[in-house]
N, C-alpha and C positions, 0 to 999 in steps of 0.2 A: 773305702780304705782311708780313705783323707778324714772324712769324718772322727775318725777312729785315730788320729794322730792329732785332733784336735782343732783343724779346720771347719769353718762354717760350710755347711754345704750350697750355700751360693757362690762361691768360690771357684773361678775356672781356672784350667793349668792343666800343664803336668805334670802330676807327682814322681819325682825321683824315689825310685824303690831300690835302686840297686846302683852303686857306684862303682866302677873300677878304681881301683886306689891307688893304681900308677898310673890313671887315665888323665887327660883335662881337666872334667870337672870336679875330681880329687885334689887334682893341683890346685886348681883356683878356688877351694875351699868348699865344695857343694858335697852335700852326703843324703843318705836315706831321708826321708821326709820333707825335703824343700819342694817346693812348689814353685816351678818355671809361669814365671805368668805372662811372660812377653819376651820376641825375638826381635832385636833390631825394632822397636817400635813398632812390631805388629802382635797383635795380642795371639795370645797361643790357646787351644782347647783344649788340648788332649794330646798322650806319649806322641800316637802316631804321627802329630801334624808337628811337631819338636823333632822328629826323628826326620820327619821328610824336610823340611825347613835345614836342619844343621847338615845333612847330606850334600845340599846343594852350597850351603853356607862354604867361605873359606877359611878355615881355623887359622894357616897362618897368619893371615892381615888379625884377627880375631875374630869375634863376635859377643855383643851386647847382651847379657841374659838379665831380664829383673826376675829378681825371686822374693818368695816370702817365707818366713818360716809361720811354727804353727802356733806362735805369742802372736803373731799379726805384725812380725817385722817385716819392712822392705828393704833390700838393696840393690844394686847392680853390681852384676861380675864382668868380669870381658874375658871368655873362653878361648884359649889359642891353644894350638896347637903345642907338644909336648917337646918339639924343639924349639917352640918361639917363646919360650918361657924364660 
């Protein structure tokens, strides 16, 4: 699927396929096709280790996401929670 939005396929992450739009990371700007590539300065492989990583994460203090899009842009977001906004 990444491939297919135009990433290289040596590229790890995980691909956002589905955003909540009243969620976090609709707030803080993230939608279908970004590519999470690290949590808090630890590299990220794949949905499920993003999903187990922000579970335990505390969204109120926030947390640190870099992502890329599929030009091959980088940034960082900082994820909070939906009333620390």
């Amino acid at each position: 699927m990444a491939e297919g939005l135009g990433y290289k396929d040596a590229v790890k992450g995980a691909l956002l396929t589905d955003v909540d739009h009243n969620g976090p990371a609709a707030l803080a700007g993230l939608g279908r096709g970004v590519l999470v590539t690290k949590l808090e300065d630890q590299a990220v492989t794949g949905a499920d280790q993003l999903k187990e990583k922000l579970a335990s994460a505390s969204l109120d203090k926030g947390v640190m996401l870099q992502v890329r899009t599929p030009r091959g842009g980088v940034t960082y977001v900082l994820l909070k929670s939906e009333s620390q906004q």
